[in-house]
C-alpha positions in Angstrom: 23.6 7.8 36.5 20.2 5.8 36.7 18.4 9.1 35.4 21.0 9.7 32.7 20.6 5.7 31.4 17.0 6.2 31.2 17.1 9.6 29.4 19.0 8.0 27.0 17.2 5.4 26.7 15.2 4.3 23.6 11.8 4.5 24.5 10.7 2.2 21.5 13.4 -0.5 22.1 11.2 -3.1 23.1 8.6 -3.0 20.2 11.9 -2.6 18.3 12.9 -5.9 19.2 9.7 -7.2 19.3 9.0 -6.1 15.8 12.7 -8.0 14.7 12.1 -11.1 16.6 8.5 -11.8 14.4 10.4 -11.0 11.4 13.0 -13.2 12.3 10.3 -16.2 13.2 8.7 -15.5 10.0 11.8 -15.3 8.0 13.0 -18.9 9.0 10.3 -20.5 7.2 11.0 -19.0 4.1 14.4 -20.1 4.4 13.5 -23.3 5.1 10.9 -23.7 2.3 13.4 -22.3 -0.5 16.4 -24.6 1.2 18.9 -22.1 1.3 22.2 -23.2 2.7 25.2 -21.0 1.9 27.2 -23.9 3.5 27.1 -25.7 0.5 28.7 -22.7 -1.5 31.8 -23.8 0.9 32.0 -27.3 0.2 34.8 -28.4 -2.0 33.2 -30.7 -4.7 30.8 -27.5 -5.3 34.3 -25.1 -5.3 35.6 -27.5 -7.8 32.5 -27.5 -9.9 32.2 -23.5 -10.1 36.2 -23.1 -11.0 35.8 -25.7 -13.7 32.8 -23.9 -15.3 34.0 -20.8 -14.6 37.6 -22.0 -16.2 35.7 -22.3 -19.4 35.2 -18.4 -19.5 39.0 -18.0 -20.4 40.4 -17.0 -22.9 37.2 -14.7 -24.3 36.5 -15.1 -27.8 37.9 -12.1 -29.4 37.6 -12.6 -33.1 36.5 -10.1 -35.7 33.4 -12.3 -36.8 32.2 -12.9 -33.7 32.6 -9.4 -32.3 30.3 -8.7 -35.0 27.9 -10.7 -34.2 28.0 -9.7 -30.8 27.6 -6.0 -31.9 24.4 -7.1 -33.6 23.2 -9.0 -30.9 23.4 -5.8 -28.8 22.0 -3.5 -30.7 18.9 -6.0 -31.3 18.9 -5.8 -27.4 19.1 -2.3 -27.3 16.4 -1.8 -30.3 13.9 -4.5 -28.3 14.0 -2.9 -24.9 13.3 0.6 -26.9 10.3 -0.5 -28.8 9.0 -2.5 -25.9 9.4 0.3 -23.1 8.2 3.1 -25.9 5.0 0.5 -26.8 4.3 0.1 -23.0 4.3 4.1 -22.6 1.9 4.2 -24.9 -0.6 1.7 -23.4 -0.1 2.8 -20.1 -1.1 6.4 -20.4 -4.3 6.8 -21.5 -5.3 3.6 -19.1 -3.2 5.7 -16.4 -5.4 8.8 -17.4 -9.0 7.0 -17.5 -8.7 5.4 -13.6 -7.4 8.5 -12.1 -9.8 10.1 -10.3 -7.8 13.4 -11.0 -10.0 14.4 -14.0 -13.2 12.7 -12.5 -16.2 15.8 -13.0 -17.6 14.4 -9.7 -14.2 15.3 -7.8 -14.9 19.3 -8.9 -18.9 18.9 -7.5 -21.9 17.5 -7.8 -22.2 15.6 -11.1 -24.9 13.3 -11.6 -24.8 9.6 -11.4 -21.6 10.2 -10.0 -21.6 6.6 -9.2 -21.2 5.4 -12.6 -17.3 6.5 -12.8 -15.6 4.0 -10.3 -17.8 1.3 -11.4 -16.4 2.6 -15.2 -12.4 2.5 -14.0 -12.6 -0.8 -12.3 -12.3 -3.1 -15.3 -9.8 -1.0 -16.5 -7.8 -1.6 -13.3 -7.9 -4.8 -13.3 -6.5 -4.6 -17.0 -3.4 -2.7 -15.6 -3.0 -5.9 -12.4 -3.8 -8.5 -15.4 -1.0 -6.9 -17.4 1.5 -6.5 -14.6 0.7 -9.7 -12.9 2.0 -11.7 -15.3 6.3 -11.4 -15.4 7.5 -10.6 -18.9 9.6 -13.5 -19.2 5.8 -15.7 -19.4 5.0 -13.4 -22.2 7.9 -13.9 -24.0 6.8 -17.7 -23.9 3.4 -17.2 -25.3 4.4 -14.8 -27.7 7.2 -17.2 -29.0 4.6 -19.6 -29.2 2.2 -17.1 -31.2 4.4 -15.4 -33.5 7.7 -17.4 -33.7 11.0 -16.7 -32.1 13.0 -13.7 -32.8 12.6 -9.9 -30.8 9.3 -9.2 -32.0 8.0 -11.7 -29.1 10.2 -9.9 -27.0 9.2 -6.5 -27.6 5.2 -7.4 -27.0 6.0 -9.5 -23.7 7.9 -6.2 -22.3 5.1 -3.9 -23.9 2.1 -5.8 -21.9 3.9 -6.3 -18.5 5.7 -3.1 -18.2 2.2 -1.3 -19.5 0.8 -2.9 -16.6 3.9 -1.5 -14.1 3.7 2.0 -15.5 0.1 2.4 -15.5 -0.1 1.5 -11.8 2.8 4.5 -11.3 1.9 6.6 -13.5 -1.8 6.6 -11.8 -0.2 7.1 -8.4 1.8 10.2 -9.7 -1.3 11.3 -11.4 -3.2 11.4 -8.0 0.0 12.6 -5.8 0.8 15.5 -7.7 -1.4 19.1 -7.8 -4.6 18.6 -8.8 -5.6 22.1 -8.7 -4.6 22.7 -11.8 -7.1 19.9 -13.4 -9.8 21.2 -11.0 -9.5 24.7 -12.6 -9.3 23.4 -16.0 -12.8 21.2 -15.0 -14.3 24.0 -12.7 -14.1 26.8 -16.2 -15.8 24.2 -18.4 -12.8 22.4 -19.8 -12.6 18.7 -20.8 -11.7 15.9 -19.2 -8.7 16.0 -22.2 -7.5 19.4 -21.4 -7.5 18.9 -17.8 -5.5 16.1 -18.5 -2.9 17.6 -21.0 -2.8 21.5 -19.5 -3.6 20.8 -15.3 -2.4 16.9 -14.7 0.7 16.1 -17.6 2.6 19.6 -16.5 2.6 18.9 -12.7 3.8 15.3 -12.9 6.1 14.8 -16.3 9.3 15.3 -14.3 8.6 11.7 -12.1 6.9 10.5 -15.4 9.9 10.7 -17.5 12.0 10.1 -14.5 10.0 6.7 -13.8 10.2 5.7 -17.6 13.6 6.2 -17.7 14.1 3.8 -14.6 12.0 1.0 -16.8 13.9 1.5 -19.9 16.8 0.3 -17.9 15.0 -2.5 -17.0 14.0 -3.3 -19.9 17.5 -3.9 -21.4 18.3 -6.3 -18.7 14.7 -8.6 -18.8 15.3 -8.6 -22.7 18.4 -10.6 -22.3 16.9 -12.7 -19.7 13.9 -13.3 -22.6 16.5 -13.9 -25.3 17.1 -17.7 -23.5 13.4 -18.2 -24.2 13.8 -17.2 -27.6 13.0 -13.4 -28.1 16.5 -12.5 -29.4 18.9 -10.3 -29.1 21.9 -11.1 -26.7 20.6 -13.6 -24.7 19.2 -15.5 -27.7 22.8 -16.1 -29.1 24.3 -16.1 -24.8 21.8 -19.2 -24.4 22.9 -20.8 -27.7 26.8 -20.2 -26.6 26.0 -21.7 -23.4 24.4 -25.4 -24.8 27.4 -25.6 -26.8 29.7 -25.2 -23.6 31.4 -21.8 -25.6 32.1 -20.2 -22.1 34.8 -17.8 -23.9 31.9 -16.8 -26.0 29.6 -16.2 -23.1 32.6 -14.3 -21.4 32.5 -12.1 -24.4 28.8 -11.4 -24.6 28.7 -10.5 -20.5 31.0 -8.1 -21.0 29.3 -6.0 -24.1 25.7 -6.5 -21.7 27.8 -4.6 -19.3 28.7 -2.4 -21.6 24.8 -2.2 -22.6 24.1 -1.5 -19.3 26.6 1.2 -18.8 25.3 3.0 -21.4 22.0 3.0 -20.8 22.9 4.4 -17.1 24.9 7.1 -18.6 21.8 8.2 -21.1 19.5 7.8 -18.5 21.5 10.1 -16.2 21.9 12.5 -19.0 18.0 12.6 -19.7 18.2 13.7 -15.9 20.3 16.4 -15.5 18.4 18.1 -19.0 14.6 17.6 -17.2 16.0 19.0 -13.7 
């Protein structure tokens, strides 16, 4: 029995448990710091609160006028998100392209003052953690402030951050995929273009449309988060609804962002199953 116990036994148990008492240690803290108490979810003059705001969501505003608006509003959301991921593709490409060391001449052989080259893509990283460091919603701000409110804020704040987010990916797809391609293309006295658009874009467009796809989604959700800051679409006319205590309005408006969100996932799945 005693040699059975320990054959079963799991040898990495203790680290195991070592490894989940630290994180546990260093976990209270944070709750701590961030006073989370689910107990006060439970207590009954917060349960009364909730059901009396939440009350106010019933019955939903169903009207043909404001259906319309909400119809608007969404496809505002819908055009913002598109134009901001699209933007941010576009940004995030070429600065993916220039810091991989995938199409670097000094990766094929000697090259001279190979030195020169990470010296060359280090600004240009930081550009990409400047970009990305910064959450959208703190664009959206500044870009209010710059250019006035309305979706055009909104489409720049999701353009710079999620630049910044797909450079970073697409640079680490770049350098995890088959570089022998772009080697071959360098080694025959190709370009540092061609490489790039006959060895490098090939191999890795699958997890690059895949990845942009993901984003997109994204996107739609953080533009109505920006529209309470004032970068339009639903969230714009969700936070107006909200300051004038119209929850049967914001009932409505959730449900077409659910919608929104639907549909995105179902185009997003379709883009899928054709790049498989």
């Amino acid at each position: 029995m005693s040699s059975a116990g320990a054959a079963t036994r799991d040898p990495a148990f203790a680290a195991r448990l070592g490894l989940l008492g630290v994180a546990a240690a260093l976990l209270w803290p944070a709750i701590e710091l961030a006073e989370f108490n689910p107990a006060r979810l439970a207590d009954p003059a917060n349960l009364g609160t909730m059901a009396k705001f939440l009350g106010t969501f019933f019955p939903m505003v169903l009207t043909a006028e404001f259906l319309g608006l909400v119809a608007s509003a969404a496809i505002e959301t819908l055009a913002l998100a598109t134009a901001g991921t699209a933007l941010a593709m576009l940004l995030a490409l070429p600065l993916a392209a220039c810091v991989s060391e995938s199409l670097s001449v000094s990766r094929v052989g000697p090259a001279r003052n190979a030195w020169l080259a990470p010296m060359a893509r280090a600004p240009l990283r930081g550009l990409l953690i400047f970009m990305r460091s910064i959450p959208e919603i703190v664009w959206a701000l500044l870009f209010v402030r710059a250019i006035g409110l309305g979706p055009a804020a909104g489409v720049l704040a999701i353009a710079i951050n999620y630049a910044g987010m797909l450079g970073k990916v697409y640079f680490e797809i770049f350098e995890a995929g088959d570089t022998r391609p772009a080697r071959a293309v360098l080694e025959s006295g190709g370009g540092r273009a061609s490489a790039f658009l006959y060895g490098i874009l090939p191999v890795s467009l699958h997890e690059l449309v895949s990845y942009s796809v993901y984003r997109w989604e994204c996107a739609i959700r953080a533009s109505v988060v920006m529209g309470f800051v004032g970068a339009g679409g639903l969230g714009q006319q969700m936070e107006l609804s909200m300051r004038m205590l119209a929850g049967g309005e914001v009932s409505t408006m959730l449900v077409a962002f659910l919608l929104l969100v639907l549909i995105a996932d179902a185009i997003s799945a379709a883009l899928r199953r054709v790049l498989k």
